[in-house]
C-alpha positions as CSV (number, residue, x, y, z in Angstrom):
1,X,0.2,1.5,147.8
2,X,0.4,3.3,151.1
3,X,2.0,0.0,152.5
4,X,5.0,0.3,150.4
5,X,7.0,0.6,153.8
6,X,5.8,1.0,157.5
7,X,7.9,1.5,160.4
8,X,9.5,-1.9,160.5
9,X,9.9,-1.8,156.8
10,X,11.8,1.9,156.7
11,X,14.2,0.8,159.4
12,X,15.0,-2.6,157.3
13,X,15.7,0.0,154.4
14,X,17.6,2.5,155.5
15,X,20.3,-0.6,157.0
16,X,19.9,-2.2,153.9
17,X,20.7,1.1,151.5
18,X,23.5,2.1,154.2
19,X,25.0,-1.5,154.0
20,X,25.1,-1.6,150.1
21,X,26.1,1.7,149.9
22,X,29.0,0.5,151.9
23,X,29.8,-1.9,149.6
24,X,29.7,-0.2,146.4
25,X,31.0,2.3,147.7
26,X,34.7,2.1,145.9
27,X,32.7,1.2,142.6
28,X,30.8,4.9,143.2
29,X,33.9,6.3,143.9
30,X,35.8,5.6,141.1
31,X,32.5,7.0,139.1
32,X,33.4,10.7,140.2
33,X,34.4,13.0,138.0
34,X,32.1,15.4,137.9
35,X,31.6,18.2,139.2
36,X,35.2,18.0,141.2
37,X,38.0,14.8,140.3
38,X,38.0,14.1,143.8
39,X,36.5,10.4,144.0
40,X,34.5,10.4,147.5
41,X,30.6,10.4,146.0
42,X,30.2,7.0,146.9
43,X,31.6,7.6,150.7
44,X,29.5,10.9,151.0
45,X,26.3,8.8,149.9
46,X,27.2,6.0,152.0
47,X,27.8,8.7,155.2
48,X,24.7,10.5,154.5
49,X,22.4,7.2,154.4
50,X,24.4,5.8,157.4
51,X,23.0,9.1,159.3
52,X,19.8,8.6,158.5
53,X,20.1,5.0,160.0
54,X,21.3,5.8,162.9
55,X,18.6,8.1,163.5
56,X,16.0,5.4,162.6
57,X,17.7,2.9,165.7
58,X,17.9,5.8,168.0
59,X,13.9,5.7,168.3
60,X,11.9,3.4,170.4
61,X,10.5,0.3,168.8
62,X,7.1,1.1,168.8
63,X,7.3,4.1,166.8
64,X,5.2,4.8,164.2
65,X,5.7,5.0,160.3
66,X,5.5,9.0,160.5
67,X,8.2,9.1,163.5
68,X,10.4,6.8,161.5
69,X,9.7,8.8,158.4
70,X,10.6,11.9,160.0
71,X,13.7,10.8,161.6
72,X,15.5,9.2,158.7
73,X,14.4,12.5,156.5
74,X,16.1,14.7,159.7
75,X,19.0,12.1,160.2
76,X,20.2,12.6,156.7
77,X,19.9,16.0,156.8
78,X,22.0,16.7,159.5
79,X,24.5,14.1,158.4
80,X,24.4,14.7,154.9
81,X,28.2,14.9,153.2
82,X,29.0,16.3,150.0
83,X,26.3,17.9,147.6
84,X,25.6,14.9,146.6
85,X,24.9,13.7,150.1
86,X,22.7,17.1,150.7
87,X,20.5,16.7,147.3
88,X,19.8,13.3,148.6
89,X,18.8,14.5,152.1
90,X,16.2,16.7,150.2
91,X,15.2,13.7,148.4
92,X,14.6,11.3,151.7
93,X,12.9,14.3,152.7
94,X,10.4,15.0,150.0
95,X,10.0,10.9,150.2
96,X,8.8,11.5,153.9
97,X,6.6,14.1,153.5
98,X,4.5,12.0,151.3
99,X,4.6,8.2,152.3
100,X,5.0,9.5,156.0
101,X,1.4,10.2,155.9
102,X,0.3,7.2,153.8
103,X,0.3,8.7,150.2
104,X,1.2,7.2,147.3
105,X,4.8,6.4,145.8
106,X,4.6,8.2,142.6
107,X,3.1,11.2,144.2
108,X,6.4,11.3,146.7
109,X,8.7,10.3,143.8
110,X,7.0,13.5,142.3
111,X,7.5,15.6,145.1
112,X,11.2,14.5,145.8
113,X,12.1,15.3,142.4
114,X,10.5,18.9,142.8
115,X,12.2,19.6,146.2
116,X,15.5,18.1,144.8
117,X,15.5,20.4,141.6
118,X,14.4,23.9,144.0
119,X,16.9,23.1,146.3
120,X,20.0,23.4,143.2
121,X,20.9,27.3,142.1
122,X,21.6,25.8,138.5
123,X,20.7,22.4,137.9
124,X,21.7,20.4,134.8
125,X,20.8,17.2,133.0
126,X,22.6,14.5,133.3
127,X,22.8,14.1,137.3
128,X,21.2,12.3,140.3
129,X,18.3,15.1,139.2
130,X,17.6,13.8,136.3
131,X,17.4,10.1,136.7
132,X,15.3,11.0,139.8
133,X,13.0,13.0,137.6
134,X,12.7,10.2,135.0
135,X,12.0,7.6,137.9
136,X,9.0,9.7,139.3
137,X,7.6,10.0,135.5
138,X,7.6,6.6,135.0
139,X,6.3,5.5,138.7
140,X,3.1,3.5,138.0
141,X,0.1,4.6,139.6
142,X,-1.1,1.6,141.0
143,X,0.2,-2.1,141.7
144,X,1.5,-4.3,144.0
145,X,3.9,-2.7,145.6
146,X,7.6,-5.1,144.8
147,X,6.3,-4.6,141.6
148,X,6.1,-1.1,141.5
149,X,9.0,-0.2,143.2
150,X,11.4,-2.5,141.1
151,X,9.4,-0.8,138.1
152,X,10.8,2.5,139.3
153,X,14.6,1.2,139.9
154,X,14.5,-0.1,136.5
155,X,13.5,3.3,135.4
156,X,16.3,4.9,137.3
157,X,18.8,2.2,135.8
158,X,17.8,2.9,132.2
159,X,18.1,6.7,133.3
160,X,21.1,6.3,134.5
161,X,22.7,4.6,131.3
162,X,21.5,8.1,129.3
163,X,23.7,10.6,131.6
164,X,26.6,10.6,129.9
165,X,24.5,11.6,126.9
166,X,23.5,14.9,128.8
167,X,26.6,15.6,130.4
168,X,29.5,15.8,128.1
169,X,32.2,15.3,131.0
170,X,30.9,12.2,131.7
171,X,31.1,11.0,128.3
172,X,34.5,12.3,127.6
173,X,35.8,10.3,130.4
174,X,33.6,7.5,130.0
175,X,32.0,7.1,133.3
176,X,27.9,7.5,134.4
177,X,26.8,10.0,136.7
178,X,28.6,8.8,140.3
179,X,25.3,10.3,142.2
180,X,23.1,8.8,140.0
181,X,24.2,5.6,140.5
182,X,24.1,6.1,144.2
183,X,20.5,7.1,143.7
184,X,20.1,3.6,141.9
185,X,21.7,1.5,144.3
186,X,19.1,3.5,146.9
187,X,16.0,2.8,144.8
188,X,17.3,-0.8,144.4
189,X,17.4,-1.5,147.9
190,X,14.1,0.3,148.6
191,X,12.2,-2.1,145.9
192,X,14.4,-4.9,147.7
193,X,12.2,-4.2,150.9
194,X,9.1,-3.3,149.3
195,X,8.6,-6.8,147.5
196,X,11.3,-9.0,150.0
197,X,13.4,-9.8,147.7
198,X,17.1,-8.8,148.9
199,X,19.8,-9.3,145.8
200,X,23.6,-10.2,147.0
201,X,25.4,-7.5,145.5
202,X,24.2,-4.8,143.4
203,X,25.6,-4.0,140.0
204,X,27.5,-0.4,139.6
205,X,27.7,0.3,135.4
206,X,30.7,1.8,134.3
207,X,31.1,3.2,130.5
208,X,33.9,1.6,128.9
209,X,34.0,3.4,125.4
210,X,35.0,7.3,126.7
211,X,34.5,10.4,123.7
212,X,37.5,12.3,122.9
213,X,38.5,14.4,125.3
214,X,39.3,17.9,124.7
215,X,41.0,20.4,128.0
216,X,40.7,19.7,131.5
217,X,37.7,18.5,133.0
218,X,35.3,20.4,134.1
219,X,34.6,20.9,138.2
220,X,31.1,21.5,139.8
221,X,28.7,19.1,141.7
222,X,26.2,16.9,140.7
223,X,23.3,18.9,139.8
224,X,25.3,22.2,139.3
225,X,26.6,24.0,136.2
226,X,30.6,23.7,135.9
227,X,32.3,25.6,138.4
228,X,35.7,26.2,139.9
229,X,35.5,27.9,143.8
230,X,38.4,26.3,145.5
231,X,36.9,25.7,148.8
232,X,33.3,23.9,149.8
233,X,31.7,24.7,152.8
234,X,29.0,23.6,154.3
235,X,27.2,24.2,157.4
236,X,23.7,23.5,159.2
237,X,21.9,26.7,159.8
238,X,19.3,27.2,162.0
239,X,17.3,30.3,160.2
240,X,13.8,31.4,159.3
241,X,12.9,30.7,155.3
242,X,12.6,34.4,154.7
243,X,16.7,35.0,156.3
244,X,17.4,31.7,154.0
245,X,16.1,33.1,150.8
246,X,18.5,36.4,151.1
247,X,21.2,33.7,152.5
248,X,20.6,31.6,149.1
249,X,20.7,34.8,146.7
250,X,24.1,35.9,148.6
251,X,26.1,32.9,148.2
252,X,24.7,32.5,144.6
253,X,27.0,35.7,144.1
254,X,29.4,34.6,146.1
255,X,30.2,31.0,144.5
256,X,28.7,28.2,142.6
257,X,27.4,24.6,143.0
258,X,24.5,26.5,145.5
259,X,22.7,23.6,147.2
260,X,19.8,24.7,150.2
261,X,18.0,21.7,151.6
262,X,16.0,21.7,155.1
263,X,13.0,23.4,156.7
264,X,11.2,24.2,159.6
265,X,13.9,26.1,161.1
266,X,16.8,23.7,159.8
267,X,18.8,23.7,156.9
268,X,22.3,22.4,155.7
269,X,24.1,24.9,152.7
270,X,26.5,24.1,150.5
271,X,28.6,26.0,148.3
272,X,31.7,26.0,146.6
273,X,33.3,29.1,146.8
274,X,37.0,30.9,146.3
275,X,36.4,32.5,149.3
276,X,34.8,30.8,152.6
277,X,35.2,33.4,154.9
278,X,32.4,35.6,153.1
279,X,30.1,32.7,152.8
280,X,30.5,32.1,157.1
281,X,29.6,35.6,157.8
282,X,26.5,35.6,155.3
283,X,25.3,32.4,157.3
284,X,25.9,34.3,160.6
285,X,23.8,37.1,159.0
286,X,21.0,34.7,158.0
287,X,20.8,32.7,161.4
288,X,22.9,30.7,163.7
289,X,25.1,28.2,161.7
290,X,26.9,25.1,163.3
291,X,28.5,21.8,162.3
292,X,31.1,24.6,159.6
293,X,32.9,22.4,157.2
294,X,35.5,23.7,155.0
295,X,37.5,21.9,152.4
296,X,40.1,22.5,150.5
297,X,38.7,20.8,146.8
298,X,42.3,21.4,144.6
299,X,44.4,20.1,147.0
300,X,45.7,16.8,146.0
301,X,47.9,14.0,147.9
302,X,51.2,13.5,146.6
303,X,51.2,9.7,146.5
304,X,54.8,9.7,145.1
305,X,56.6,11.6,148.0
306,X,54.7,10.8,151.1
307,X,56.3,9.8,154.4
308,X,57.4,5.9,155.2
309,X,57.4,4.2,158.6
310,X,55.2,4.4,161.5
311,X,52.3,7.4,162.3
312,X,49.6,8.3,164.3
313,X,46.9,10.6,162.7
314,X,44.2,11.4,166.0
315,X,41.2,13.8,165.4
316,X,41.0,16.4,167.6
317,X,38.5,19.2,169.6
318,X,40.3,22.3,170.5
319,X,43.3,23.7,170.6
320,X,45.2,22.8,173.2
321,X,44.3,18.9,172.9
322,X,45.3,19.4,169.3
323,X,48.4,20.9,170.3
324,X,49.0,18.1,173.1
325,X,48.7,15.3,170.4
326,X,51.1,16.7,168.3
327,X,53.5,17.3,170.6
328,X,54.1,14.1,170.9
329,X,54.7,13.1,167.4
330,X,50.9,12.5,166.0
331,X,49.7,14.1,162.8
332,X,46.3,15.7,163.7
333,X,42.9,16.5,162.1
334,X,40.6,19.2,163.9
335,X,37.0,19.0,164.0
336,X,33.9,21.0,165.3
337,X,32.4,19.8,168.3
338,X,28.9,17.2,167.3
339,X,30.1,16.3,164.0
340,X,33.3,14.4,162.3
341,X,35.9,16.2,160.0
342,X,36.3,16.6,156.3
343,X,37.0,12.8,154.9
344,X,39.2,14.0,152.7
345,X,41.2,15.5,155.1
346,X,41.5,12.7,157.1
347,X,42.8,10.3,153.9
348,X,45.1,13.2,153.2
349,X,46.5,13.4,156.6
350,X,47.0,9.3,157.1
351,X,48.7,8.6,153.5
352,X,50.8,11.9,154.4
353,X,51.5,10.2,157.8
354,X,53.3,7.5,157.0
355,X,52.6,3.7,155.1
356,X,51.6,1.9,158.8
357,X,49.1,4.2,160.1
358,X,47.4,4.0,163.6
359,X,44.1,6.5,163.2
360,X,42.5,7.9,166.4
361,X,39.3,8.9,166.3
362,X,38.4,9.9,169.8
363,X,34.7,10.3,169.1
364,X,31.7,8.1,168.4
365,X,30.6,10.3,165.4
366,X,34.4,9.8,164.1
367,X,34.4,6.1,163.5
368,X,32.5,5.6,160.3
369,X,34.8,8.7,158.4
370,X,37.6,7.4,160.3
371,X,37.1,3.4,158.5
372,X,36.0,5.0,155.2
373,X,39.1,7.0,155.5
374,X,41.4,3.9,156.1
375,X,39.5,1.9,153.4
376,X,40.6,4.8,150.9
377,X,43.9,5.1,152.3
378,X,44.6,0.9,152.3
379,X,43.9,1.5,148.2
380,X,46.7,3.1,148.4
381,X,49.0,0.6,150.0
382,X,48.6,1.9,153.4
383,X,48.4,0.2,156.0
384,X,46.0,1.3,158.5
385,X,44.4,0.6,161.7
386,X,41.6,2.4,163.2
387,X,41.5,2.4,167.2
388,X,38.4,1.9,168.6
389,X,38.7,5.4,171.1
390,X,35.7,7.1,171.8
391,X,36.7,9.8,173.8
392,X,40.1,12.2,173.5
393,X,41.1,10.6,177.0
394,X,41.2,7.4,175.6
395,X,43.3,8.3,172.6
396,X,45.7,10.2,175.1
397,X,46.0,6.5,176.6
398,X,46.6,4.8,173.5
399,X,49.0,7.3,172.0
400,X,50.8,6.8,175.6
401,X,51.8,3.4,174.7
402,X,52.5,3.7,171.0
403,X,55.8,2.3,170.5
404,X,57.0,2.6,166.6
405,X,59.7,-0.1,166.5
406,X,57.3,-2.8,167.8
407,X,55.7,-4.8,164.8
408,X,52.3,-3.0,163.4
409,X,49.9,-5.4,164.8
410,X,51.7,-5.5,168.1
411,X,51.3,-2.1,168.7
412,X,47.7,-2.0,167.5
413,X,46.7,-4.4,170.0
414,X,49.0,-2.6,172.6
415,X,47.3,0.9,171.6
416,X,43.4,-1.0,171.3
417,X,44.0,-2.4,174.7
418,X,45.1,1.2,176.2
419,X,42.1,2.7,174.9
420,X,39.8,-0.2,176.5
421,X,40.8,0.0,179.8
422,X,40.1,3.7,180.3
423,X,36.8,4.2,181.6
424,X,35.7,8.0,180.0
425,X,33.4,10.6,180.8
426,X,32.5,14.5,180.6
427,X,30.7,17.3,181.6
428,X,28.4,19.4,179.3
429,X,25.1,21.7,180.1
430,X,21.6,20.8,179.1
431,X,20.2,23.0,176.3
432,X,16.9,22.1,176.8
433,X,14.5,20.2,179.4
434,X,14.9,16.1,178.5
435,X,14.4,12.9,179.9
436,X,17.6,11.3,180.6
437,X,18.9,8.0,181.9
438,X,19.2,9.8,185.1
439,X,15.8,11.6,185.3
440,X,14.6,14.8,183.9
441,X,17.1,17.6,183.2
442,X,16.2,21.4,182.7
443,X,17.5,24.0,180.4
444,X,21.2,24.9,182.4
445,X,21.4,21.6,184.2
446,X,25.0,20.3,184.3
447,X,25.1,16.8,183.2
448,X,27.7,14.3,184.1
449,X,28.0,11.5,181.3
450,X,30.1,8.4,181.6
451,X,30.9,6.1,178.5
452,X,28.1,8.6,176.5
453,X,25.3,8.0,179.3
454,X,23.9,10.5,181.9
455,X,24.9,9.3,185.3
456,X,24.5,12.4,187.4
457,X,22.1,15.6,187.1
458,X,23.0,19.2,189.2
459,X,23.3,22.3,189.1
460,X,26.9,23.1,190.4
461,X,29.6,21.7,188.3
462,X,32.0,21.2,190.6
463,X,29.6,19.1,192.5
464,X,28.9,17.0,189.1
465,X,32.5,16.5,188.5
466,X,33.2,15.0,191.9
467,X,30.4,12.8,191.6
468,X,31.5,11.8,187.9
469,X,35.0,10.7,189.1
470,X,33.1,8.9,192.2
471,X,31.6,6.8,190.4
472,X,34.1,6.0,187.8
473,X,37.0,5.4,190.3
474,X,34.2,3.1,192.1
475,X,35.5,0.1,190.1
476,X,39.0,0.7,190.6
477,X,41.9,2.8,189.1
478,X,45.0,4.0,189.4
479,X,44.9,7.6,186.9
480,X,42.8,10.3,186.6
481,X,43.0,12.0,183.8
482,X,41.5,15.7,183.4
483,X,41.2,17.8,180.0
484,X,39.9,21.2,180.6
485,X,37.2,23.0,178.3
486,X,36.7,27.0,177.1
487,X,33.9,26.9,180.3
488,X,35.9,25.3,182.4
489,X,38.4,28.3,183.8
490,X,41.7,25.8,183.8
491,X,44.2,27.1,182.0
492,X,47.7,25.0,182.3
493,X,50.9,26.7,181.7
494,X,51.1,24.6,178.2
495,X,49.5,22.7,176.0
496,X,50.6,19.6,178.3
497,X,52.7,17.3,179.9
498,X,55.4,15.0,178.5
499,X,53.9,11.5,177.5
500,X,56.0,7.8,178.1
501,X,54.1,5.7,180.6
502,X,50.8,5.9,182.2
503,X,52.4,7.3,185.6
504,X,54.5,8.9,184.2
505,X,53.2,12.5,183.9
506,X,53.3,16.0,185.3
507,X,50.1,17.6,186.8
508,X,48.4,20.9,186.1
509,X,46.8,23.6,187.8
510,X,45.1,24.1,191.0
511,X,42.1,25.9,190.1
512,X,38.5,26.1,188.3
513,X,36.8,22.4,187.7
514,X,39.8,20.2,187.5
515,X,41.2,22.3,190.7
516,X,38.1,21.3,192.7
517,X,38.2,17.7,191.9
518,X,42.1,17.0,192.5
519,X,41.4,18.3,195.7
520,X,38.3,16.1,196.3
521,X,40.4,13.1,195.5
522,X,43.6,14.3,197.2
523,X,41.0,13.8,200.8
524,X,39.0,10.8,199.5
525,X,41.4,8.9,197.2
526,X,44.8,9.7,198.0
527,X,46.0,7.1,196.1
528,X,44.9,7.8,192.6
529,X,47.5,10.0,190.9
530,X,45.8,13.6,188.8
531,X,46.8,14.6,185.4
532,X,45.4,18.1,184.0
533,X,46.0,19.0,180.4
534,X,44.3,22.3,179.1
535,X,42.1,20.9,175.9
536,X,40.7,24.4,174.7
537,X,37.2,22.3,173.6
538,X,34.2,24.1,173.5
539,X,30.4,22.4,174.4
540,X,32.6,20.5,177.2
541,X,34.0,21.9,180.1
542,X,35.3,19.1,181.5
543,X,36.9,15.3,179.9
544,X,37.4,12.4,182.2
545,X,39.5,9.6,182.3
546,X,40.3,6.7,184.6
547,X,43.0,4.2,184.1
């Protein structure tokens, strides 16, 4: 059954499990009670697969089943949210190994199961770990392969129903495993593709008969033994297996629900702990961690007491952007630079924002927490609208408009269209030699990007930057607007200038980047007014905007 799924078949799956993870997602959700209360299983799951699909459409179309293979097993890992999210990374992972190189599906089931359970400190029964493992048992060995696969989901389904045997939380509140059912909703979509039949919604159980209960419930993560660490943290760590086995053993002391996935150089951690800062500097000791997450698990919304009337919640990239946005009067969520922010965060920070939220994601990688964070939020009588900005400069423009005693949907559409008509780009260096939309860049190159696409390849940044603000002025505007990075050598008096209209705005310093290119346009385009703001970001030293 090596044709269970080639390239075009692994690409129809992994849109297919992101889209019904999507909509089950609320069902998964209300699952979650294990290991922490905290009800986002479903939206981590659905995060983690939507990863991996992206990274699938980012190849070329001709690429084969291995490639595809490869790059849904790395897109999950690198996107993978919640442990839940990271066990199933392992498992797309162990999947890949296998039928990447045309072997057979019970042999990967096998091997996913074994890379999941390694990959847990302490598992339990009763989890996504188990019904996986009962799934690979009963794989047949041979068959056609809609046959077999739908034999396995039924499997998993039948597991599934047993977990709240193992697991006496689930039982006392009555609910399956949330990540199992995830897992089952996966398997489901994968025998959908494997024997082309595609079912219109896909059933999530839910006990109805719960045991008696007796004390609180119990917190760890699926897969883990009970635990209580207050904070999770999880990071990508880039780290030799020898560095990640001391790594492993240190944060096993350290805290509890312990999950290691990756290889190859690669690997994503996550722990619960009471304690993050000793966890960050074990990771710096192992290797060279990025994409840090920290989250708060015990802190809960108060849903009685939260604000009324109009807010703005914008997600932000340094310090001094962060500081700008607040300034003038939005509620904001920081993030690292190349990944999005804690989802619970963000639900936290729009239901504490008001009950008509505006949500201002300023990045590409934002949007889907930013929807699954208004979906959440609208559950709880919220109203929320996510504006479609992809860049800070765009949400600057947006926020400039934002007039709280117009009707909701007015200002939506007046904040949407502020954000459309500015034209964004940046600056950033090349880590490595690529092929870009512009030709081939080296290690060091400075790269101009406008709207998330290479337009101009140098070696001196100030030189980029003019040619960046050339080209985006070359079909008009009125504004430029400049936000300073860490590399960039700007550093405004403040965090920024007052905000009304669009022309109505103070300027900014003189020197470094933004210096260089207000004094370009001052002798080419006298005509276009120059707004700096210091942003504080790191990765970019320079953000661009034209109005």
């Amino acid at each position: 059954m090596g044709d269970l799924l080639d390239a075009a078949g692994v690409r129809r799956w992994s849109r297919l499990a992101a889209d019904a993870l999507g909509r089950t997602r609320a069902e998964i959700d209300a699952l979650n009670v294990f290991p922490v209360p905290d009800g986002d299983t479903g939206t981590n799951l659905h995060l983690t697969v939507l990863a991996a699909a992206e990274a699938v459409e980012r190849l070329p179309a001709d690429a084969d089943a291995a490639s595809v293979w490869r790059a849904l097993a790395d897109g999950a890992l690198i996107g993978a949210r919640g442990n839940s999210g990271v066990i199933l990374s392992q498992i797309l992972r162990g999947l890949a190994e296998v039928l990447g190189g045309g072997g057979r599906p019970a042999e990967a089931l096998r091997h996913a199961s074994r890379l999941a359970d390694r990959a847990v400190a302490h598992p339990v029964e009763g989890t996504i770990l188990s019904v996986l493992r009962a799934a690979a048992e009963a794989c047949p060995e041979d068959g056609a392969p809609g046959a077999v696969a739908w034999a396995v989901a039924e499997h998993a389904r039948a597991a599934l129903d047993e977990t709240p045997a193992q697991l006496d939380v689930l039982a006392r509140s009555g609910v399956v495993d949330a990540g199992a059912a995830g897992l089952c909703v996966i398997l489901e979509t994968l025998a959908a593709v494997a024997g082309e039949e595609f079912p219109q919604s896909y059933a999530v159980p839910r006990r109805t008969a719960p045991g008696e209960t007796s004390g609180e419930t119990a917190a760890c993560e699926p897969g883990s033994t009970p635990a209580g660490g207050a904070y999770e943290v999880m990071f990508l760590l880039d780290a030799g297996e020898e560095a990640v086995a001391e790594l492993r053993a240190e944060l096993d002391r350290l805290g509890d629900s312990l999950v290691v996935v990756g290889g190859d150089g690669l690997w994503n951690v996550h722990v619960h702990t009471d304690d993050a800062g000793p966890a960050i500097e074990a990771a710096v000791r192992a290797g060279r961690p990025h994409g840090i997450r920290v989250t708060y698990l015990r802190a809960e919304v108060d849903r009685h007491a939260r604000t009324t009337g109009r807010g703005v919640v914008a997600v932000t990239l340094g310090g001094g952007l962060t500081a700008l946005f607040e300034q003038h009067g939005a509620r904001t969520v920081r993030r690292e630079a190349g990944g999005p922010p804690s989802l619970e965060e963000l639900i936290a920070a729009i239901v504490q924002a008001g009950d008509e939220v505006a949500v201002l994601p300023g990045d590409p990688s934002v949007l889907a927490v930013a929807e699954a964070a208004a979906r959440r939020a609208r559950e709880d009588g919220v109203r929320v609208a996510v504006i479609p900005s992809r860049a800070s400069v765009q949400g600057l423009a947006a926020l400039a408009v934002h007039d709280p005693l117009r009707r909701f949907d007015d200002d939506v559409i007046a904040m949407t269209s502020a954000a459309g008509a500015t034209r964004f780009g940046r600056l950033e260096t090349a880590e490595e030699e690529a092929v870009t939309s512009a030709g081939i860049c080296r290690a060091g190159d400075t790269l101009g990007l406008i709207e998330g696409d290479v337009a101009v390849i140098g070696t001196d940044p100030a030189d980029v930057a003019t040619q960046v603000v050339d080209r985006m002025l070359s079909g008009g505007g009125e504004l430029v607007t400049l936000i300073t990075g860490e590399p960039a050598g700007d550093r405004p008096s403040g965090p920024g200038d007052r905000i009304s209209t669009p022309h109505d705005r103070l300027s900014g310093p003189r020197g470094g980047l933004a210096g260089v290119v207000r004094e370009h346009l001052r002798g080419h385009r006298p005509d276009v007014e120059v707004v700096v703001y210091e942003g504080g970001q790191e990765r970019y030293p320079l953000l661009i905007g034209v109005e």
